[in-house]
PyMOL Python script that loads the backbone (N, CA, C, O; Angstrom):
from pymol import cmd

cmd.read_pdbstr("""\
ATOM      1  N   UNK A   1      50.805  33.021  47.938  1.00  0.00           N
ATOM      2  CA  UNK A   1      51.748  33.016  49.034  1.00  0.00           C
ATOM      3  C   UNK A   1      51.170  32.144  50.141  1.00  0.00           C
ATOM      4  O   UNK A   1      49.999  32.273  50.496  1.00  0.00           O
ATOM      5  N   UNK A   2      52.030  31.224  50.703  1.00  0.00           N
ATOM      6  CA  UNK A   2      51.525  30.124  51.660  1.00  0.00           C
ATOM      7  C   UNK A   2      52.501  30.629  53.010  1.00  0.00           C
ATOM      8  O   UNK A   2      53.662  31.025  52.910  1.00  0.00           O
ATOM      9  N   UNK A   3      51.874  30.529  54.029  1.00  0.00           N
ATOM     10  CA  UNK A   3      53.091  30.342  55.329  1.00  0.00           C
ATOM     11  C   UNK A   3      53.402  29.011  55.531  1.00  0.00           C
ATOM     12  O   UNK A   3      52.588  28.089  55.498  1.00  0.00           O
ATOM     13  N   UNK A   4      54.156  28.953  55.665  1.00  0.00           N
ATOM     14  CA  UNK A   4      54.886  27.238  55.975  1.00  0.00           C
ATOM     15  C   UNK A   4      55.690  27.256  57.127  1.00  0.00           C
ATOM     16  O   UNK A   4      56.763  27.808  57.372  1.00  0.00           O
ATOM     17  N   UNK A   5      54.594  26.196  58.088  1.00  0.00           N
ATOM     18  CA  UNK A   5      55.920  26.477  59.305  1.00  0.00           C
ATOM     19  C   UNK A   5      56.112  24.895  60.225  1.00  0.00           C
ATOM     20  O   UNK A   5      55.224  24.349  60.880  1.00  0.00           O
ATOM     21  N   UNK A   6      57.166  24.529  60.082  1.00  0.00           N
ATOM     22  CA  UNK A   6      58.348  25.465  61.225  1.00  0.00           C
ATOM     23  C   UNK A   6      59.007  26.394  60.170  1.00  0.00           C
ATOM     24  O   UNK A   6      59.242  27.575  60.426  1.00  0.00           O
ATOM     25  N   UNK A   7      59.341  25.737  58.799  1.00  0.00           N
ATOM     26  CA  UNK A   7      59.649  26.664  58.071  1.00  0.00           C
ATOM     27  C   UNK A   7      60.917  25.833  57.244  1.00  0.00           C
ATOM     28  O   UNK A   7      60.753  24.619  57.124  1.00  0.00           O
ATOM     29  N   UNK A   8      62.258  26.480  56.632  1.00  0.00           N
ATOM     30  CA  UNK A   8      62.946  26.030  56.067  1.00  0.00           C
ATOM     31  C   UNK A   8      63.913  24.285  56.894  1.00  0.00           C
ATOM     32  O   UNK A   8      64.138  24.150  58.097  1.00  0.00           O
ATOM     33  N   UNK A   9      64.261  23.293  55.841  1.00  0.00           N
ATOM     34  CA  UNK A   9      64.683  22.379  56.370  1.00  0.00           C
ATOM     35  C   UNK A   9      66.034  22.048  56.770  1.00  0.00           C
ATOM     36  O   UNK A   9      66.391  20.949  57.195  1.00  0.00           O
ATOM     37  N   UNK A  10      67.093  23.537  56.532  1.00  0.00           N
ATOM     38  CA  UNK A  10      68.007  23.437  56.642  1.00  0.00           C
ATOM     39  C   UNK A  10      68.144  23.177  58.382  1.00  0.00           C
ATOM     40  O   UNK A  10      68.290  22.037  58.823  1.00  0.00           O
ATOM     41  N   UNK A  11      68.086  24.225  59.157  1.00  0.00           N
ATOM     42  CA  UNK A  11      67.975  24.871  60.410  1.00  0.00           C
ATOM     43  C   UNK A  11      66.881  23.194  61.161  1.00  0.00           C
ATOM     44  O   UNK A  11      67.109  23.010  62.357  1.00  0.00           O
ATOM     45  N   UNK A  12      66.265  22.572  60.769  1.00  0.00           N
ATOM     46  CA  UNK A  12      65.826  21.673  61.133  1.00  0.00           C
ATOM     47  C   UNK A  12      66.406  20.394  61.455  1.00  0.00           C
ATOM     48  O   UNK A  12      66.307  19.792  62.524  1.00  0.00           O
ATOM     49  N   UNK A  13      67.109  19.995  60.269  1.00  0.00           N
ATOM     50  CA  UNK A  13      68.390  19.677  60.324  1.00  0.00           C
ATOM     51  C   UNK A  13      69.561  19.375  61.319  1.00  0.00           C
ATOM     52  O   UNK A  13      70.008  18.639  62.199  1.00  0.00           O
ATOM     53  N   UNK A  14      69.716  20.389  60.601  1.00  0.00           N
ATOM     54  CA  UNK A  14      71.000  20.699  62.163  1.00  0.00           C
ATOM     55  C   UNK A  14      70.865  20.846  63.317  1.00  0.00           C
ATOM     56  O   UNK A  14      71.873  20.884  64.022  1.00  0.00           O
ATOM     57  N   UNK A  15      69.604  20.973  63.874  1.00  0.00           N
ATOM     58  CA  UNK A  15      68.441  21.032  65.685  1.00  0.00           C
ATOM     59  C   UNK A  15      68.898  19.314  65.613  1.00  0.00           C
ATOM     60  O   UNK A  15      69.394  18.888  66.657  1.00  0.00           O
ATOM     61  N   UNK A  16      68.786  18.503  64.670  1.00  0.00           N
ATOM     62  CA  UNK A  16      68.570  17.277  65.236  1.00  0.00           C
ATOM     63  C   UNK A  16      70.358  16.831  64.792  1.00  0.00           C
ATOM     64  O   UNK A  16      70.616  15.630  64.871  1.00  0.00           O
ATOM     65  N   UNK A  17      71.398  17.692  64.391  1.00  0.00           N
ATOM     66  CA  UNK A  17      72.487  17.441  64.474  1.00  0.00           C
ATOM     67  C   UNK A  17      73.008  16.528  63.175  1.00  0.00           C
ATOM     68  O   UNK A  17      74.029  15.841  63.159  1.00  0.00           O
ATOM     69  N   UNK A  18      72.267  16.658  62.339  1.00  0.00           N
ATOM     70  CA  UNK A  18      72.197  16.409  60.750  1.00  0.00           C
ATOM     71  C   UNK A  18      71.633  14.388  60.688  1.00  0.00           C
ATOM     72  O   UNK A  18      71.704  13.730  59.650  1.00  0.00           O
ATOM     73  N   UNK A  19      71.200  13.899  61.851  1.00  0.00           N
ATOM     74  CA  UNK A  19      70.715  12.746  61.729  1.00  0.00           C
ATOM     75  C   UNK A  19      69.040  12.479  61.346  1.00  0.00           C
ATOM     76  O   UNK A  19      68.116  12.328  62.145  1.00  0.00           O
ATOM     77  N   UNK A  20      69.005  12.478  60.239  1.00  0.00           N
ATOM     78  CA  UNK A  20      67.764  12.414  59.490  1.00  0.00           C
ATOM     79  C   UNK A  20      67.528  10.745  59.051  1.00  0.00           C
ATOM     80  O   UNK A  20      68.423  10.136  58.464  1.00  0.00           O
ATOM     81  N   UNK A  21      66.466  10.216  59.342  1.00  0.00           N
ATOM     82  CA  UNK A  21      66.000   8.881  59.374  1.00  0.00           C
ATOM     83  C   UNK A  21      66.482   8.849  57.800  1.00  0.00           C
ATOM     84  O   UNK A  21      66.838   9.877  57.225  1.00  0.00           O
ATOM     85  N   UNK A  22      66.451   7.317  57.049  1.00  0.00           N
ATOM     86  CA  UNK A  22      66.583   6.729  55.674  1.00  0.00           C
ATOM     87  C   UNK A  22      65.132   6.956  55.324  1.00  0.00           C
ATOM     88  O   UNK A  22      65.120   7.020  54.095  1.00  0.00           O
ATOM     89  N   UNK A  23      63.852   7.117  55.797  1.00  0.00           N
ATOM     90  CA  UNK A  23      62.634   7.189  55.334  1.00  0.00           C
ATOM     91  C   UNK A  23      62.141   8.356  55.171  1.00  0.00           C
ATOM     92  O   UNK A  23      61.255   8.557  54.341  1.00  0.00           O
ATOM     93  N   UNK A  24      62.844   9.693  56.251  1.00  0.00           N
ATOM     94  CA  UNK A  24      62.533  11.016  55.910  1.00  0.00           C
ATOM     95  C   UNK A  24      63.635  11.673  54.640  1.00  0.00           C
ATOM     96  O   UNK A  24      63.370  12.771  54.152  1.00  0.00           O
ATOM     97  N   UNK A  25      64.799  10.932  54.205  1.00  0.00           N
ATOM     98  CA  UNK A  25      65.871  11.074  53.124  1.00  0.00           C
ATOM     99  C   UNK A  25      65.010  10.799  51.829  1.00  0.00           C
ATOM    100  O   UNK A  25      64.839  11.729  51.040  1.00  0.00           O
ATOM    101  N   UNK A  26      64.499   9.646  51.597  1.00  0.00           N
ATOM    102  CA  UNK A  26      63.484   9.258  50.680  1.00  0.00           C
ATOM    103  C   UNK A  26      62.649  10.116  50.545  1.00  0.00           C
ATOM    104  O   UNK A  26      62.663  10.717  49.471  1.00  0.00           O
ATOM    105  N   UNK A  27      61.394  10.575  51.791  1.00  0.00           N
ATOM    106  CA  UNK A  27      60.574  11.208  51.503  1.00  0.00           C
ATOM    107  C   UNK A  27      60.831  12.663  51.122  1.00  0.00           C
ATOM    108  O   UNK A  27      60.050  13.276  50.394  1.00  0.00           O
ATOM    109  N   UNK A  28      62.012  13.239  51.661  1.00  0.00           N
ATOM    110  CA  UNK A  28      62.435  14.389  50.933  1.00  0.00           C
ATOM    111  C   UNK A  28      63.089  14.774  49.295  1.00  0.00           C
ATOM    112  O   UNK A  28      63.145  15.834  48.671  1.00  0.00           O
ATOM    113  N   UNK A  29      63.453  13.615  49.029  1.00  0.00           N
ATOM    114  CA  UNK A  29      64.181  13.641  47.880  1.00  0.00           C
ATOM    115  C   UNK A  29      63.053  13.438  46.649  1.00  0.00           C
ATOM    116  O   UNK A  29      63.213  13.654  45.448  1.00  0.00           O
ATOM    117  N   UNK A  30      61.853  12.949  47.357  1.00  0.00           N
ATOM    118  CA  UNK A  30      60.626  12.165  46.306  1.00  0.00           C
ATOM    119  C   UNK A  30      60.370  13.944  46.037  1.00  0.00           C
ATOM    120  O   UNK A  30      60.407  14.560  44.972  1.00  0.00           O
ATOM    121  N   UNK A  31      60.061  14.541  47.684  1.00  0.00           N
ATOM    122  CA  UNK A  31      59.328  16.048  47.238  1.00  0.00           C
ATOM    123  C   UNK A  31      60.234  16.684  46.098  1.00  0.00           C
ATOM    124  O   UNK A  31      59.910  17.017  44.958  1.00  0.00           O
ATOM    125  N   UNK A  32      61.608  16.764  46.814  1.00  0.00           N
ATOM    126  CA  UNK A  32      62.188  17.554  45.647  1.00  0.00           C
ATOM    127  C   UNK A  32      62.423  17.433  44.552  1.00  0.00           C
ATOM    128  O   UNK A  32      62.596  18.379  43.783  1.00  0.00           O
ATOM    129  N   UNK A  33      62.497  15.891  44.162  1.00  0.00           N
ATOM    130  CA  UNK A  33      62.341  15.904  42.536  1.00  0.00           C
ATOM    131  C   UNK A  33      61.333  15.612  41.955  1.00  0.00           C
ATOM    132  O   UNK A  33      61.383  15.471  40.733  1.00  0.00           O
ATOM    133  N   UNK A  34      60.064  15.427  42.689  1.00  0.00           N
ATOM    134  CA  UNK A  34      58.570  16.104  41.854  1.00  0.00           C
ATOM    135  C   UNK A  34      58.474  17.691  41.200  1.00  0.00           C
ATOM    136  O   UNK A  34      58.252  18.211  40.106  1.00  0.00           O
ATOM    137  N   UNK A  35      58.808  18.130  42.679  1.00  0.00           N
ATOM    138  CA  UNK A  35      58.607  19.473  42.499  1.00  0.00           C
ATOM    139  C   UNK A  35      59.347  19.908  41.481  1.00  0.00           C
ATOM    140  O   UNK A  35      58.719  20.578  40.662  1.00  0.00           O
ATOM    141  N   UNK A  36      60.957  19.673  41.177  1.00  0.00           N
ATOM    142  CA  UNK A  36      61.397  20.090  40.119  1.00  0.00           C
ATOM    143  C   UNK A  36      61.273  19.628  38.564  1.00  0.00           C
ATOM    144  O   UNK A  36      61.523  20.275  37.547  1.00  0.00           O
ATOM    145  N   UNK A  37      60.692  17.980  38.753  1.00  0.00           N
ATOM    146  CA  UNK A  37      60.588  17.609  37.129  1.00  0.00           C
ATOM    147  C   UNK A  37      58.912  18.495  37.226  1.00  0.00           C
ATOM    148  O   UNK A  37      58.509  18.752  36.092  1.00  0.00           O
ATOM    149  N   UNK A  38      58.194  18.845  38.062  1.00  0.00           N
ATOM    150  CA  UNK A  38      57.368  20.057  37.734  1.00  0.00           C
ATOM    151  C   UNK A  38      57.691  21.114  36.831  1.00  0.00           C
ATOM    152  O   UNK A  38      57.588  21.085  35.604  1.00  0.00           O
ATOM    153  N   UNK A  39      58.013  21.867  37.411  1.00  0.00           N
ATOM    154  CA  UNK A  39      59.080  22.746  36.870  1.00  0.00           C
ATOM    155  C   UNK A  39      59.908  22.769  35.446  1.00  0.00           C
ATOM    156  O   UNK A  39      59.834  23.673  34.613  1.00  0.00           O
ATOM    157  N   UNK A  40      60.249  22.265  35.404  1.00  0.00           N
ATOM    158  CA  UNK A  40      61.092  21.551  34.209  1.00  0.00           C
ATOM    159  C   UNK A  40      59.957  21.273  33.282  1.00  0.00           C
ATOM    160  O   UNK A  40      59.908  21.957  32.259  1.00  0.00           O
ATOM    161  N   UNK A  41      58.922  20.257  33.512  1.00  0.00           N
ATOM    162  CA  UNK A  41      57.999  19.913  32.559  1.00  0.00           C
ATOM    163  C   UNK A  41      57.483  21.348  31.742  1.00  0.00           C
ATOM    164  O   UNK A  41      57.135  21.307  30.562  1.00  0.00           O
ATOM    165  N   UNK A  42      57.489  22.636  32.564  1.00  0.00           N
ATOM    166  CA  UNK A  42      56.646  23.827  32.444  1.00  0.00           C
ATOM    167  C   UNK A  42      57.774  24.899  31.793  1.00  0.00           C
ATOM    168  O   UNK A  42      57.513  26.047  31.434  1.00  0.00           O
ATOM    169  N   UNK A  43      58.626  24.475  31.752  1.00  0.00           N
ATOM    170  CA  UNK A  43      60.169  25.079  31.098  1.00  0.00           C
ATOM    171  C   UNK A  43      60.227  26.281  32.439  1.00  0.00           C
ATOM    172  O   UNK A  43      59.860  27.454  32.368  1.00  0.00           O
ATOM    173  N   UNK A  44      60.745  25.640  33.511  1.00  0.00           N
ATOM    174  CA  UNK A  44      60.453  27.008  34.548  1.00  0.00           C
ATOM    175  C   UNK A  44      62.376  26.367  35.255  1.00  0.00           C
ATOM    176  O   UNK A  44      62.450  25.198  35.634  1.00  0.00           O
ATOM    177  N   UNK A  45      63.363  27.058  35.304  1.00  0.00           N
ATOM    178  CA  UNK A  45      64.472  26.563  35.960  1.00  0.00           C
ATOM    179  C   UNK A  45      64.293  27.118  37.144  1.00  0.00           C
ATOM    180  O   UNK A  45      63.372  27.936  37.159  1.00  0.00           O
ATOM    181  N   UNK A  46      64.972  26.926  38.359  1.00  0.00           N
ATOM    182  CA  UNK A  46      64.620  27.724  39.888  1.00  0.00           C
ATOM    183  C   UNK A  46      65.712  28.364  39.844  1.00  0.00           C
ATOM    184  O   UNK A  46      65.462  29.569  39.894  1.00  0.00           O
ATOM    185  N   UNK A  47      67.510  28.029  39.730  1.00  0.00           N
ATOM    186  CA  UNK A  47      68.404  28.366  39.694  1.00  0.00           C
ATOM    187  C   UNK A  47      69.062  28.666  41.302  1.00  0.00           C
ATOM    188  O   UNK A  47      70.200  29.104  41.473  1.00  0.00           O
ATOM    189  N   UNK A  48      68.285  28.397  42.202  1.00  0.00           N
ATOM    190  CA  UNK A  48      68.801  28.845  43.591  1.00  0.00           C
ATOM    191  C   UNK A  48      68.207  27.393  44.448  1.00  0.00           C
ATOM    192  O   UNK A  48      67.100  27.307  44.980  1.00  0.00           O
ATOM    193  N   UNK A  49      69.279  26.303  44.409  1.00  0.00           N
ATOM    194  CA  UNK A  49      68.428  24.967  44.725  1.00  0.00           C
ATOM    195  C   UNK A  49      69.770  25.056  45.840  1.00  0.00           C
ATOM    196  O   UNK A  49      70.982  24.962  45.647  1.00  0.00           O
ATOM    197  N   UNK A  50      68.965  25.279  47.070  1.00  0.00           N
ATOM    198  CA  UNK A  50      69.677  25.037  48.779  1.00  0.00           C
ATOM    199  C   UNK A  50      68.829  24.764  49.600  1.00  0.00           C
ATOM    200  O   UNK A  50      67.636  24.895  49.328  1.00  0.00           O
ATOM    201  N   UNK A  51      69.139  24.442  50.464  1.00  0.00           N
ATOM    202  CA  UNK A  51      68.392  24.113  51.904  1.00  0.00           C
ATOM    203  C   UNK A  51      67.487  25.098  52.665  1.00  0.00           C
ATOM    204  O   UNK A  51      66.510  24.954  53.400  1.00  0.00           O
ATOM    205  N   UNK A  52      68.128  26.066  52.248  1.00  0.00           N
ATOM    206  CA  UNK A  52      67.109  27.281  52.776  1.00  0.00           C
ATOM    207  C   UNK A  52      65.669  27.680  52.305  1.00  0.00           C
ATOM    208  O   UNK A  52      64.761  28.318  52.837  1.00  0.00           O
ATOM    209  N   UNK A  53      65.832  26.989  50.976  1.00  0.00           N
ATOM    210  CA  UNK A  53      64.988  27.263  50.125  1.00  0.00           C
ATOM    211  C   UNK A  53      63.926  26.320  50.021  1.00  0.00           C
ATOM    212  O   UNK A  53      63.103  26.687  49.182  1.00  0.00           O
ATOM    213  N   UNK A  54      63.598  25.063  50.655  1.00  0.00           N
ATOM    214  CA  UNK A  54      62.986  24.442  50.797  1.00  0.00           C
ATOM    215  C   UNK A  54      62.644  24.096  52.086  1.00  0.00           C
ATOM    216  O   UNK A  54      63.414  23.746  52.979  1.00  0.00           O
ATOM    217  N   UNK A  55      61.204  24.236  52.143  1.00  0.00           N
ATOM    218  CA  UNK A  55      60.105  24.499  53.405  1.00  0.00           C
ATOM    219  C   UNK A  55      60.076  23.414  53.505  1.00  0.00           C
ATOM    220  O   UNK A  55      60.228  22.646  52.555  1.00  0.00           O
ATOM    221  N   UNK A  56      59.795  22.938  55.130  1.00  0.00           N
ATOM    222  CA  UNK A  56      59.197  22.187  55.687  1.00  0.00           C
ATOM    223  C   UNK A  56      57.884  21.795  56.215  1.00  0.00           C
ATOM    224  O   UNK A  56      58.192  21.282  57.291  1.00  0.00           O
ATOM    225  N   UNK A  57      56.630  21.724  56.114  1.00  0.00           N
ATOM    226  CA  UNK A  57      55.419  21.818  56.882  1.00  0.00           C
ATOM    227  C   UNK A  57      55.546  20.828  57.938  1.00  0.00           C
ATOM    228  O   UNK A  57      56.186  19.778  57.889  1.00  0.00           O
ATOM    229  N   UNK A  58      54.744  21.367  59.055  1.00  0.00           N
ATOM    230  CA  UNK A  58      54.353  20.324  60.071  1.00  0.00           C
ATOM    231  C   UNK A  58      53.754  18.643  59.330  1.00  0.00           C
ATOM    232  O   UNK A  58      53.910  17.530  59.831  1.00  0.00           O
ATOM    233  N   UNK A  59      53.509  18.769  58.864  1.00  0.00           N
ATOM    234  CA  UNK A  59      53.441  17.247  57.976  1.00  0.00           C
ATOM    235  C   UNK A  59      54.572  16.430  57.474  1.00  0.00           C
ATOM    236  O   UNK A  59      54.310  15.231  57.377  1.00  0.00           O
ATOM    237  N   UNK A  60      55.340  16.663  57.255  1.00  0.00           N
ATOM    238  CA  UNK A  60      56.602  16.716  56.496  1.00  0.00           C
ATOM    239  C   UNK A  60      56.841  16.928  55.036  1.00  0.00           C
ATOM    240  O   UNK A  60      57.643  16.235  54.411  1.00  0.00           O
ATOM    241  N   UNK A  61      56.259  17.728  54.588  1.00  0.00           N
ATOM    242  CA  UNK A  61      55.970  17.716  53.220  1.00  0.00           C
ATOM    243  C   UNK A  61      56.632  19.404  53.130  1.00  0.00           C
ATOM    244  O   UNK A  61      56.342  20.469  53.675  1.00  0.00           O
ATOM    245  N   UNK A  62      57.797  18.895  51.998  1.00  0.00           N
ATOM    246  CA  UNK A  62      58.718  20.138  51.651  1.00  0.00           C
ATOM    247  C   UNK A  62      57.789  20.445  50.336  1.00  0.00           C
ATOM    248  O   UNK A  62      57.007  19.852  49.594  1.00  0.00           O
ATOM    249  N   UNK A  63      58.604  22.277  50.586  1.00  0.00           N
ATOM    250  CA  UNK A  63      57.982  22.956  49.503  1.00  0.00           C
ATOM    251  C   UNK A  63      59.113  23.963  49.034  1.00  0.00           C
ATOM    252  O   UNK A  63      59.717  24.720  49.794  1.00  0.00           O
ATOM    253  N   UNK A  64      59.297  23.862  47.738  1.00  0.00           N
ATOM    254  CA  UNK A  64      60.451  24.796  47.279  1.00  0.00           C
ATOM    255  C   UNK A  64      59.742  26.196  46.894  1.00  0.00           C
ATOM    256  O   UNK A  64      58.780  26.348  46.141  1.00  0.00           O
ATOM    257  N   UNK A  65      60.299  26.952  47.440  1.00  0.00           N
ATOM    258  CA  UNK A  65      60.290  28.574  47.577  1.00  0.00           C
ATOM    259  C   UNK A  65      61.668  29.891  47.137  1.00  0.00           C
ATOM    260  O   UNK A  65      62.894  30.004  47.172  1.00  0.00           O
ATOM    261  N   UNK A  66      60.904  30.377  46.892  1.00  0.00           N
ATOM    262  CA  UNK A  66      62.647  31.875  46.623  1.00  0.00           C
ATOM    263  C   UNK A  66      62.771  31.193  45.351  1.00  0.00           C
ATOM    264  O   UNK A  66      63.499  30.278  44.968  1.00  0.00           O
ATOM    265  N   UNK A  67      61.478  32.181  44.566  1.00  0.00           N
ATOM    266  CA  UNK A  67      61.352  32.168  43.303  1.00  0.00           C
ATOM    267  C   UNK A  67      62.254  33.205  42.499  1.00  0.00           C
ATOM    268  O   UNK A  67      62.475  32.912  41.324  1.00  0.00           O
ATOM    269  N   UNK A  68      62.770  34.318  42.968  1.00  0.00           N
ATOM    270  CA  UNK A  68      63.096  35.194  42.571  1.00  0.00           C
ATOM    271  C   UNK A  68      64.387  35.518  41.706  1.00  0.00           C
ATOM    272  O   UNK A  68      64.560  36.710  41.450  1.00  0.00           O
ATOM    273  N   UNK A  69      65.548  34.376  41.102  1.00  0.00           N
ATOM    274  CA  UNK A  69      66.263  34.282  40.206  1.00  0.00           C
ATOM    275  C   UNK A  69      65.858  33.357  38.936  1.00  0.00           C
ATOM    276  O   UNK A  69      66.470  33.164  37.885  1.00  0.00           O
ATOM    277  N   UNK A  70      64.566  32.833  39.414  1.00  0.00           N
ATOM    278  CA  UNK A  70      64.198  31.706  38.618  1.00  0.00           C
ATOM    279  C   UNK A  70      63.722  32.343  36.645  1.00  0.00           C
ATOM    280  O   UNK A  70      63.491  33.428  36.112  1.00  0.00           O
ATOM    281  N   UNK A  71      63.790  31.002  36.234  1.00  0.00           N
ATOM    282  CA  UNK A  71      63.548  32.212  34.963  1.00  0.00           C
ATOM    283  C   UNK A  71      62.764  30.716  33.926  1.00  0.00           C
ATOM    284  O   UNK A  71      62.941  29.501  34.010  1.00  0.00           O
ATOM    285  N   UNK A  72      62.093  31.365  33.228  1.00  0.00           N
ATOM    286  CA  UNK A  72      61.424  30.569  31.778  1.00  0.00           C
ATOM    287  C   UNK A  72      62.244  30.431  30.807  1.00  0.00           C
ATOM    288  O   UNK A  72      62.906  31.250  30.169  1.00  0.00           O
ATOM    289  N   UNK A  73      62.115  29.063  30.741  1.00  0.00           N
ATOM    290  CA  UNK A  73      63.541  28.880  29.444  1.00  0.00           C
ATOM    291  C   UNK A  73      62.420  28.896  27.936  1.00  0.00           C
ATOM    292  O   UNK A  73      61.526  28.065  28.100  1.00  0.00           O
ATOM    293  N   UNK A  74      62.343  29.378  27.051  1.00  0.00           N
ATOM    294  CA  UNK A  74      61.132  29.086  25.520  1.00  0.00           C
ATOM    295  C   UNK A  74      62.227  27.693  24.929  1.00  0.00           C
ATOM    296  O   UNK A  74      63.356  27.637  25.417  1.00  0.00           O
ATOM    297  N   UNK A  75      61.930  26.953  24.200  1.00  0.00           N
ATOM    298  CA  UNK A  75      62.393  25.983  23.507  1.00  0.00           C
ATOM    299  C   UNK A  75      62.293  26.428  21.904  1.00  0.00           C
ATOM    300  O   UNK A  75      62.680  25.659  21.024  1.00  0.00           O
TER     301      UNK A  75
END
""", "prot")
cmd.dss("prot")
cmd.show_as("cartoon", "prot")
cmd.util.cbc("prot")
cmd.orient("prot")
């Protein structure tokens, strides 16, 4: 368990009135689809993919969280 703060990127967002630079769009989209072809590589689905659910750190480096519908697929 990590604290991550300010915290989720939805609510961050919308403070700045949904105008998010073309370089923080990139850099968010790189996190989130690492993190999920992660995931995926490990047969792990999240099943709850929203805004709420992905942290922000003071760095800018998102982290997907609210593991709790997620499930192991076996092949």
């Amino acid at each position: 368990m990590e604290y991550v703060h300010p915290g989720p990127v939805t609510p961050l967002i919308q403070e700045r009135f949904g105008l998010i630079t073309e370089v923080e769009v990139r850099q968010f989209s790189h996190h989130i689809l690492s993190g999920l072809a992660y995931l995926h590589s490990n047969q792990i689905v999240h099943r709850d993919i929203r805004g709420a659910n992905f942290l922000v750190d003071q760095a800018g480096v998102l982290k997907l969280a609210d593991f709790g519908i997620s499930k192991y697929v076996s092949l």
